[in-house]
Steps between C-alpha positions, in 0.01 A plus 500: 500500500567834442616786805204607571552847437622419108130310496310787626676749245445205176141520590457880585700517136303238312176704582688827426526379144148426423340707231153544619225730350362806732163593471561852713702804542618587909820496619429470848398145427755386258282496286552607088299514212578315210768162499845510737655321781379397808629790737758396780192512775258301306808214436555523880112429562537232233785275645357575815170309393733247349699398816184506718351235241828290501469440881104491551586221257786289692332228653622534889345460802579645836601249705786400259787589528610855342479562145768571316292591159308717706765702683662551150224635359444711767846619513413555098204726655701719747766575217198614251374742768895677515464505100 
């Protein structure tokens, strides 16, 4: 496995270079009119979503013993937020 700081800025990045279409004009929001990349916050968001659904979907139960999937992909999580 990656460092988990190198995975959190692959997926940040991978989002980053979507080419989406925006239906509305306001910068406040991030959000453009017309087709671009994903802006930096909405990638963040993204990969966010991503890791969550990674370890809501690691079959582990409390009373085994630690994870170490899950305390990766949390680790993934904390280095997204210092993106």
């Amino acid at each position: 496995m990656k460092p988990p700081k190198e995975q959190a800025q692959e997926l940040v990045d991978k989002y980053s270079n979507l080419i989406i279409d925006f239906p509305y004009i306001d910068t406040e929001d991030d959000i453009c009119l017309g087709t671009g990349n994903m802006t930096h916050n909405s990638s963040i968001k993204c990969a966010k979503i991503t890791v969550n659904e990674i370890i809501d979907a690691i079959d582990w139960h409390e009373f085994e013993a630690p994870n170490k999937q899950i305390e990766y992909w949390n680790e993934v999580l904390k280095e997204i937020d210092n993106l």
